[in-house]
DONU-716545 format. One line per field, with one value per residue: y, z, x of N, C-alpha, C, CB in turn; residue in one letter; residue number from 1. Coordinates in Angstrom, 3 decimals. Glycine has a CB too. Example, Ala and Ser with C-alpha at 12.3 -4.5 7.8 and 13.67 -1.06 7.14 Angstrom:
REM DONU-716545
nv = -5.690,-2.250
nw = 7.800,7.080
nu = 13.190,12.850
cav = -4.500,-1.060
caw = 7.800,7.140
cau = 12.300,13.670
cv = -3.300,0.030
cw = 7.800,7.870
cu = 13.200,12.900
cbv = -4.473,-0.598
cbw = 9.046,5.725
cbu = 11.308,14.084
residuo = A,S
num = 1,2
REM end
This chain:
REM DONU-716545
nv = 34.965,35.128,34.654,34.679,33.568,30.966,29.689,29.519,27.820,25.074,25.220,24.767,22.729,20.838,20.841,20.220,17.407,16.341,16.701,14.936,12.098,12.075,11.573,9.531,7.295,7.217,5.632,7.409,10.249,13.096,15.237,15.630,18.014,20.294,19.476,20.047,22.817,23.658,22.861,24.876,27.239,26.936,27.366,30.400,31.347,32.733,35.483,36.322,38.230,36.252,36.291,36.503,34.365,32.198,33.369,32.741,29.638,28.708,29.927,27.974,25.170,25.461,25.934,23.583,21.861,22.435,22.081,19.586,17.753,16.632,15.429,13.040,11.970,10.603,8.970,7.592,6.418,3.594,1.629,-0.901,-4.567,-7.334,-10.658,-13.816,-15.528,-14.233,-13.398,-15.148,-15.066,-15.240,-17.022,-19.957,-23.012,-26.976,-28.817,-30.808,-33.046,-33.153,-30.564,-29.250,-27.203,-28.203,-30.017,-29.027,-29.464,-29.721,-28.125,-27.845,-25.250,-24.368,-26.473,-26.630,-28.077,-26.568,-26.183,-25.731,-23.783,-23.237,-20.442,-18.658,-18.441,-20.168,-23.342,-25.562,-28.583,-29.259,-31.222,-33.294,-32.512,-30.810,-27.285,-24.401,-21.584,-19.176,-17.183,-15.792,-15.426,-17.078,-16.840,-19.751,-21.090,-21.352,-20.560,-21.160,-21.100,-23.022,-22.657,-24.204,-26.432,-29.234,-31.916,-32.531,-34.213
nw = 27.409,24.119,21.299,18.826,19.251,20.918,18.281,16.733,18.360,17.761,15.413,14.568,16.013,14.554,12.208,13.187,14.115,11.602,9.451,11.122,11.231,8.026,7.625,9.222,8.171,5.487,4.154,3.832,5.120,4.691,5.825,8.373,8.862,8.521,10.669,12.666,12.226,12.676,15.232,16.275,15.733,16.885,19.784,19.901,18.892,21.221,21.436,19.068,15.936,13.428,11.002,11.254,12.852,10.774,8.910,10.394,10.742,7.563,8.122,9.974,9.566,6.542,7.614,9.119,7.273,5.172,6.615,8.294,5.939,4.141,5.996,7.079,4.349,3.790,5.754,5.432,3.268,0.977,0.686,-2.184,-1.548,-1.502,-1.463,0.264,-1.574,-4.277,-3.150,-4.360,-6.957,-8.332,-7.201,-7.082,-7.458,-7.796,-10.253,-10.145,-11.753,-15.215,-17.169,-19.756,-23.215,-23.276,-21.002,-17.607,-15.319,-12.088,-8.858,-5.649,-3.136,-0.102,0.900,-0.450,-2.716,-6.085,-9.291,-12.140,-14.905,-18.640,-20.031,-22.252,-24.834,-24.764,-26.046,-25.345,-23.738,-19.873,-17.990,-15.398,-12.027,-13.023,-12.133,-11.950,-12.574,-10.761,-12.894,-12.888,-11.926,-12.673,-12.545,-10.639,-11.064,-11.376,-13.439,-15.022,-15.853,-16.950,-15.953,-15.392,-16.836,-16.100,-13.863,-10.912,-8.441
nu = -24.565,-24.969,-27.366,-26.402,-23.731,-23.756,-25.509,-23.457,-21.368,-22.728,-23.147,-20.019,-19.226,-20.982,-20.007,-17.121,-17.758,-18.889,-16.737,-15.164,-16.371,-16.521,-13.820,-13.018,-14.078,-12.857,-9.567,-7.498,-5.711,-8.413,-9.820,-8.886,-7.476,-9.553,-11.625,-9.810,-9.540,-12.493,-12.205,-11.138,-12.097,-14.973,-13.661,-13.036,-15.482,-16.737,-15.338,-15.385,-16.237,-18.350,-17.633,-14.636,-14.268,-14.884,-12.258,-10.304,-11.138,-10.929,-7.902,-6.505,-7.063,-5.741,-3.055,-2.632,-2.763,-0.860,1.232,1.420,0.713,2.302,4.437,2.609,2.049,4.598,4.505,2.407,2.986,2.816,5.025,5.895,5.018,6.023,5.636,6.046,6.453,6.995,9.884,11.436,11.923,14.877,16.461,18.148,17.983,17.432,16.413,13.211,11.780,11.774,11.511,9.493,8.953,6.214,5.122,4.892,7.613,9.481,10.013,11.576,10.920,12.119,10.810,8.132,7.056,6.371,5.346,7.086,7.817,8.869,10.382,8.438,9.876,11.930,12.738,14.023,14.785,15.313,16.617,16.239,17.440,19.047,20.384,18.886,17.270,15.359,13.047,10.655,7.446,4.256,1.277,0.304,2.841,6.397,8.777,11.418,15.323,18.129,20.647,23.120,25.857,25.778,24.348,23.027,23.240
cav = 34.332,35.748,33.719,33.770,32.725,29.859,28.916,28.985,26.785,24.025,25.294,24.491,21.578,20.122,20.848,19.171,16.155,15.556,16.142,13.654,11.034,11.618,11.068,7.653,6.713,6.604,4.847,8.513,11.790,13.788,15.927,16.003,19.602,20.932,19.044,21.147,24.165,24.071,22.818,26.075,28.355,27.052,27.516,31.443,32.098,33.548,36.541,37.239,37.963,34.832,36.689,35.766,32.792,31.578,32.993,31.883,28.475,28.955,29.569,27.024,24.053,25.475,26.096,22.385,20.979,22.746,21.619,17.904,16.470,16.215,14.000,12.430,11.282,10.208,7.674,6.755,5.839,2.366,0.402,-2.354,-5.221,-8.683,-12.059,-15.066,-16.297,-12.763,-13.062,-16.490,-14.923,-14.913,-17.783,-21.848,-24.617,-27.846,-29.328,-32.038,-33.729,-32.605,-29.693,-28.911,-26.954,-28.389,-30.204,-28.782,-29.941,-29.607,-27.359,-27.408,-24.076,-24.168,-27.337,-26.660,-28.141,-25.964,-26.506,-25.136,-24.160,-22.461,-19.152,-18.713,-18.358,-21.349,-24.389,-26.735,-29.467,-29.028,-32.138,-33.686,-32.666,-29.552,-26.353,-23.289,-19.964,-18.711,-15.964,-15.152,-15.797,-16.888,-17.408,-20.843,-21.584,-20.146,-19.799,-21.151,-21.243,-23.941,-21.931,-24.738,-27.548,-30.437,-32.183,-32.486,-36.229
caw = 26.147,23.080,20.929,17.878,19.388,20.966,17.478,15.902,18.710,17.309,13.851,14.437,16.607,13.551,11.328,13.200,14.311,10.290,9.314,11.879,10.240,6.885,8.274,10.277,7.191,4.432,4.737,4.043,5.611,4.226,6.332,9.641,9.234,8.425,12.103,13.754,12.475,13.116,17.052,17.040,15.445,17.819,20.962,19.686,18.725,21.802,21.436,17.517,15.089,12.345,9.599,11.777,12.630,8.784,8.783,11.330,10.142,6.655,8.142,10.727,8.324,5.843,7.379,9.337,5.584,4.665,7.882,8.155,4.679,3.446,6.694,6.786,3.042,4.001,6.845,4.911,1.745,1.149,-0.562,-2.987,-0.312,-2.266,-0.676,0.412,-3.183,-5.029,-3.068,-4.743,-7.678,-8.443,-6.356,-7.458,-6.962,-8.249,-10.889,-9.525,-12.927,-16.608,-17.812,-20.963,-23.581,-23.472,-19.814,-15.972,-14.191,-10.461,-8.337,-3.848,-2.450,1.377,1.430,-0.984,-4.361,-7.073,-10.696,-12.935,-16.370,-19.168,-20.577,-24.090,-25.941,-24.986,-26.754,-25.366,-22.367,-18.775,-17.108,-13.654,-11.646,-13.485,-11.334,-12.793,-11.362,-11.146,-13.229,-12.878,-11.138,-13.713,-12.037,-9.438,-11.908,-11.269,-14.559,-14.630,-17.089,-17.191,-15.636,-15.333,-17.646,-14.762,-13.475,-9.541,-7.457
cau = -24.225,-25.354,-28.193,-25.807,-22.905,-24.978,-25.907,-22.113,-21.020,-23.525,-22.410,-18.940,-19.563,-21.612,-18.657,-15.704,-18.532,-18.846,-15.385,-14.238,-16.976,-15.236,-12.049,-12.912,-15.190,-11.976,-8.143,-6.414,-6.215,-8.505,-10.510,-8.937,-7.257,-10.848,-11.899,-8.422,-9.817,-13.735,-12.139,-10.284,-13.141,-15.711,-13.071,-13.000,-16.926,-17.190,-15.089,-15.072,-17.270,-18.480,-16.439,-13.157,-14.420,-14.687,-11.201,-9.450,-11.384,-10.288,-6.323,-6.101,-7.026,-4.845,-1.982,-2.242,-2.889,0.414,2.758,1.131,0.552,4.001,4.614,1.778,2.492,5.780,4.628,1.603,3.350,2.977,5.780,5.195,5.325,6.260,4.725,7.406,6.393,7.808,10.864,11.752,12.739,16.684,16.451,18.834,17.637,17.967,14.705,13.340,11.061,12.153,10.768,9.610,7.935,4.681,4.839,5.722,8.498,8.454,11.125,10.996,11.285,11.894,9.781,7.217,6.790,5.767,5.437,7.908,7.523,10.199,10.018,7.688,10.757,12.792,12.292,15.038,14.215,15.740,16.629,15.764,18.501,19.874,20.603,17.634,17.304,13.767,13.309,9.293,6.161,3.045,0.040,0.589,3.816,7.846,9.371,12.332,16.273,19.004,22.492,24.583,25.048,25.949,23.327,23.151,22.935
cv = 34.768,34.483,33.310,32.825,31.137,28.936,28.462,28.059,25.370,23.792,24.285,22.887,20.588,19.817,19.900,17.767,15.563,15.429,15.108,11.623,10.528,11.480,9.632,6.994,6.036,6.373,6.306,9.573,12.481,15.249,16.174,17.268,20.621,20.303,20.148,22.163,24.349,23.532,24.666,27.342,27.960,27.431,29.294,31.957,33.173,35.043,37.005,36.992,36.753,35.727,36.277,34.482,32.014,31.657,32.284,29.667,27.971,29.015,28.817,26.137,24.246,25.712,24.505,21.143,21.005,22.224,20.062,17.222,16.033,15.065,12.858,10.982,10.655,9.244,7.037,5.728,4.393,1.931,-0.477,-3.392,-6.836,-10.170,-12.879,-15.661,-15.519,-12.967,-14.345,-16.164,-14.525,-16.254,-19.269,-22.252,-25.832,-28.798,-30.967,-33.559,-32.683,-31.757,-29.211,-27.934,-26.731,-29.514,-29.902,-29.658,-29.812,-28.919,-27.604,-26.184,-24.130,-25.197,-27.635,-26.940,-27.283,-26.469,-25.218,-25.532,-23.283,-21.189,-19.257,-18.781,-19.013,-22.743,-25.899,-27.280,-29.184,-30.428,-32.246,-33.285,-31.210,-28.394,-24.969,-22.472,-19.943,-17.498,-14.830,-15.941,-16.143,-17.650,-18.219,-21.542,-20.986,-20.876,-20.047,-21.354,-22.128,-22.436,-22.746,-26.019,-29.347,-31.101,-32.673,-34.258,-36.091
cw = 25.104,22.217,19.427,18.331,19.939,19.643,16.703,16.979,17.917,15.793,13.523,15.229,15.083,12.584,11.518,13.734,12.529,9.249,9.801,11.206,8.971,7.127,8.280,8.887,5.746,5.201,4.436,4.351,4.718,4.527,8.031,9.976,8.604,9.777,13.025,13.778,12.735,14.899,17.345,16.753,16.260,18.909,20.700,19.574,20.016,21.761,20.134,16.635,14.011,11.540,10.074,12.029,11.242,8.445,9.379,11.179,9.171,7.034,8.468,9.509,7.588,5.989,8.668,8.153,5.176,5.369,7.926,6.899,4.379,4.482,6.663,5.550,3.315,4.475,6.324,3.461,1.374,-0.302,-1.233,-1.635,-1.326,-0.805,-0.416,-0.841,-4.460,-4.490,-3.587,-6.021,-7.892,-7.968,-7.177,-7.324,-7.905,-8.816,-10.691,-10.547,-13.714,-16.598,-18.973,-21.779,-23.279,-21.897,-18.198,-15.716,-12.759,-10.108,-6.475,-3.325,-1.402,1.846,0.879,-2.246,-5.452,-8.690,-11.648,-14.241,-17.567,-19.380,-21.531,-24.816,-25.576,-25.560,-26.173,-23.597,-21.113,-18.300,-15.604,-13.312,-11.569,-12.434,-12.293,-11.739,-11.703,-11.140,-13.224,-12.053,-12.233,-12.720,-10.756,-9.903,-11.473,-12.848,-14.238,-16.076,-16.282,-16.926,-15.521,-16.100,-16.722,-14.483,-11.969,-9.129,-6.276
cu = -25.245,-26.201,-27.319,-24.217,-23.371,-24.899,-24.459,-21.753,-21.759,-23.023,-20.704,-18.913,-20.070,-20.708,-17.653,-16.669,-17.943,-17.961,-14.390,-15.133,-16.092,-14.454,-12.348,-13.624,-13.830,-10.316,-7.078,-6.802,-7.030,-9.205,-10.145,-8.627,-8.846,-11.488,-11.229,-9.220,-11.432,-13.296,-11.873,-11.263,-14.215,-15.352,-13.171,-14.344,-17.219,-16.739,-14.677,-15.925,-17.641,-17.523,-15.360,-13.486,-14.097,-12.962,-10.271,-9.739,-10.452,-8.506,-6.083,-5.980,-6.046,-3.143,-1.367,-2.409,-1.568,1.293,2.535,1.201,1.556,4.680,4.016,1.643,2.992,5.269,3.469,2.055,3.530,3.789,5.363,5.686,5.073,5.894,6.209,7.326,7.375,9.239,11.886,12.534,14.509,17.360,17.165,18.363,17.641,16.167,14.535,12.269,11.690,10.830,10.644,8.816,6.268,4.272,6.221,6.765,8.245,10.034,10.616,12.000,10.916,10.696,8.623,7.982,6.317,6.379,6.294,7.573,8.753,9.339,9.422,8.813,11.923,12.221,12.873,14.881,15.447,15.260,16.560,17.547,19.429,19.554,19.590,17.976,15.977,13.504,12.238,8.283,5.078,2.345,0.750,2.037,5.285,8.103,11.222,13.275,17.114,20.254,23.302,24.167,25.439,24.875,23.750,22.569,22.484
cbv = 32.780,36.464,34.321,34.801,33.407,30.669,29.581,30.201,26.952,24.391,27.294,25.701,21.934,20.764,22.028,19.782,16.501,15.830,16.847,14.055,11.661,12.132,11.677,7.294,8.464,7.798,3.000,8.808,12.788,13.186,15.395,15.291,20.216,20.578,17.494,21.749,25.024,23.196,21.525,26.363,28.526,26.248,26.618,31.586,30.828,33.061,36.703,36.961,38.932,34.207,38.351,36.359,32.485,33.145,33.599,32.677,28.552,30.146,30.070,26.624,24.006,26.124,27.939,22.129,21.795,23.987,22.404,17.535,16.743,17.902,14.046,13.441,11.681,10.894,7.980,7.651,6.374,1.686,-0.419,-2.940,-4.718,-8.607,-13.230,-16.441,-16.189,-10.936,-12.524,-17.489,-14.415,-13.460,-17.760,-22.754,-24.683,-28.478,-28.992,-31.603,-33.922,-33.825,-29.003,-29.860,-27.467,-29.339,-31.697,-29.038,-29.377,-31.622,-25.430,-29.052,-23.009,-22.528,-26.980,-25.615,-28.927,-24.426,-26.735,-25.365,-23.594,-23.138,-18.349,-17.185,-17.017,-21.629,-24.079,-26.061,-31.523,-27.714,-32.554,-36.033,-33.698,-29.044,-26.222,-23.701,-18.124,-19.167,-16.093,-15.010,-14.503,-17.492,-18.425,-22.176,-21.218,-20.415,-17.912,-22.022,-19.794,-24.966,-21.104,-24.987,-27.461,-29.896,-33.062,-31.006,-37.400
cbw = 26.284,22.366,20.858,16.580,20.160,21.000,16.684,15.460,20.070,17.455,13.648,14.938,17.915,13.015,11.474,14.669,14.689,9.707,9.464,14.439,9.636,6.000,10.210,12.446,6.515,2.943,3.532,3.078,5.844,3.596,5.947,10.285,8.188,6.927,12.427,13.026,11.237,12.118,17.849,16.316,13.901,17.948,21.152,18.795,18.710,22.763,22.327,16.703,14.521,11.441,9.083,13.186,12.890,7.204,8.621,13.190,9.622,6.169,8.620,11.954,7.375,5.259,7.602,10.501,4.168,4.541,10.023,8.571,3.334,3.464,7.724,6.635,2.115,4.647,8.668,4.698,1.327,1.491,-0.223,-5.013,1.323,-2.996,-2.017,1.705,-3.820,-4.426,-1.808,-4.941,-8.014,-7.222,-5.758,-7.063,-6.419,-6.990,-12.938,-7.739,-12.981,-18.015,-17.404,-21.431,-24.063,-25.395,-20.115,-14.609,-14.322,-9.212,-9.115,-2.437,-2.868,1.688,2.433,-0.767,-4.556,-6.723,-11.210,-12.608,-16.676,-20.729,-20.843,-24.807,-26.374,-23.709,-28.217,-25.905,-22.808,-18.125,-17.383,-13.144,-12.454,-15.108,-11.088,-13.025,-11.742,-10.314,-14.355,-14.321,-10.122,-15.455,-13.261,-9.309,-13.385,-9.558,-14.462,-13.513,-17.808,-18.907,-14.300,-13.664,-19.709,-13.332,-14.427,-8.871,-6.983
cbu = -24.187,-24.037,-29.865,-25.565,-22.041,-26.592,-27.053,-20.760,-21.190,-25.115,-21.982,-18.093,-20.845,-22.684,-17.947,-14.061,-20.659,-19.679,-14.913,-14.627,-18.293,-14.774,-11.422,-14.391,-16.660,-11.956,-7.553,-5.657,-5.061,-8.697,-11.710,-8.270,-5.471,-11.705,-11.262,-6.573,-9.279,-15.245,-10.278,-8.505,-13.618,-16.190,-11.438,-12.249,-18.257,-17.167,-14.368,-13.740,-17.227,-20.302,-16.118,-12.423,-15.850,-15.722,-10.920,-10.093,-12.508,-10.974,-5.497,-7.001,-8.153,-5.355,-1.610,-2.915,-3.911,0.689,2.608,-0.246,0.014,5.316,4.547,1.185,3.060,6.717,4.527,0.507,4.619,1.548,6.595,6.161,4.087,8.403,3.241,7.257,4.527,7.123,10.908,10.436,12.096,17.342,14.963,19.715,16.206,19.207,14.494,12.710,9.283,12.390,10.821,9.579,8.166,4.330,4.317,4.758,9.620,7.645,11.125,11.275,10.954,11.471,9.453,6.347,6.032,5.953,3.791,9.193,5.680,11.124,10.885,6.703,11.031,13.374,12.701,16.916,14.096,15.282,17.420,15.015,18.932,19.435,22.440,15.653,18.378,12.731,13.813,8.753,5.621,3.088,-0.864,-0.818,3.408,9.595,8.726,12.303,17.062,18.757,22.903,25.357,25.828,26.305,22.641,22.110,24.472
residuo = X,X,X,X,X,X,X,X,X,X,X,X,X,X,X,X,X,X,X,X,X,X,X,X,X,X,X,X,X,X,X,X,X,X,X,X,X,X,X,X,X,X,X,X,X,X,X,X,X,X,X,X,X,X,X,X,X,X,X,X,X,X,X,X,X,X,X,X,X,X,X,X,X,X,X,X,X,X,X,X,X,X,X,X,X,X,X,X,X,X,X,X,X,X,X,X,X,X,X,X,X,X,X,X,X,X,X,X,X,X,X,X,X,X,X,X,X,X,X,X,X,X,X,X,X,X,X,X,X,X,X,X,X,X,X,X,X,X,X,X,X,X,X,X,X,X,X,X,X,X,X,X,X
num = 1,2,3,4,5,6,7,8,9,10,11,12,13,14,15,16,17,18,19,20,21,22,23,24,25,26,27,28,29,30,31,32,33,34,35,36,37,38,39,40,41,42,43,44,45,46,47,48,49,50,51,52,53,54,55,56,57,58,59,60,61,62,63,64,65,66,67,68,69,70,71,72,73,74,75,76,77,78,79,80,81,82,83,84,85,86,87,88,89,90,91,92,93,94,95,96,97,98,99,100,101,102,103,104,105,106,107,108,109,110,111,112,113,114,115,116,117,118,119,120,121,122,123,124,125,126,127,128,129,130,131,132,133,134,135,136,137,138,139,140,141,142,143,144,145,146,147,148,149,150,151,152,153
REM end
């Protein structure tokens, strides 16, 4: 065994060691096809000069950058992901205190109470009783309109 190949094993060893760090260290791929290819350029040191090494470095990585990321992407891609609170909107129900202007009402979704309040740009009171849709989320508040003019028993 030759004293430089010797030393590129360690080289390359050192390489995919501290590419695999950055990897495990952040939440997206970013360094594991630079790991692939210092595995596959240290598995070769023995029978090719460092200039191929570097390339064969240099291709590997790049051409498992090119075939993986686009999947990768895909299965990493995180959707917007709405809470059981978000999916409330669109949602009937029947107001259970007057709501007004300038004080809450109250609405029970699936058992819970929450405070209902109107939109900024209604002015006109919602009775106990009346049927609302809930049209927003504010803060600890749903946001609610008057759809039917009945009032519920």
């Amino acid at each position: 065994m030759d004293v430089v190949e010797n030393i590129m094993i360690w080289i390359w060893l050192g390489v995919f060691v501290i590419t695999l760090i950055a990897e495990a260290s952040t939440q997206a791929f970013v360094s594991i096809w630079f790991s692939i290819g210092a595995l596959v350029a240290m598995c070769i040191c023995y029978f090719v000069p460092f200039y191929v090494e570097i390339i064969i470095f240099s291709v590997v990585s790049l051409i498992t950058l090119l075939l993986t990321r686009p999947i990768i992407k895909k299965i990493m891609d995180r959707k917007t992901r709405y809470t059981n609170v978000d999916e409330f909107v669109g949602k009937r129900v029947k107001l259970l205190k007057d709501v007004t202007k300038f004080e809450p009402g109250c609405v029970k979704i699936n058992d819970v109470e929450y405070q209902a309040i109107l939109p900024e740009d209604e002015e006109n009171k919602i009775s106990e009783g009346s049927i609302v849709e809930l049209i927003a989320l504010k803060g600890n508040k749903v946001v609610v309109k008057k759809i039917k003019e009945e009032v519920c028993e």
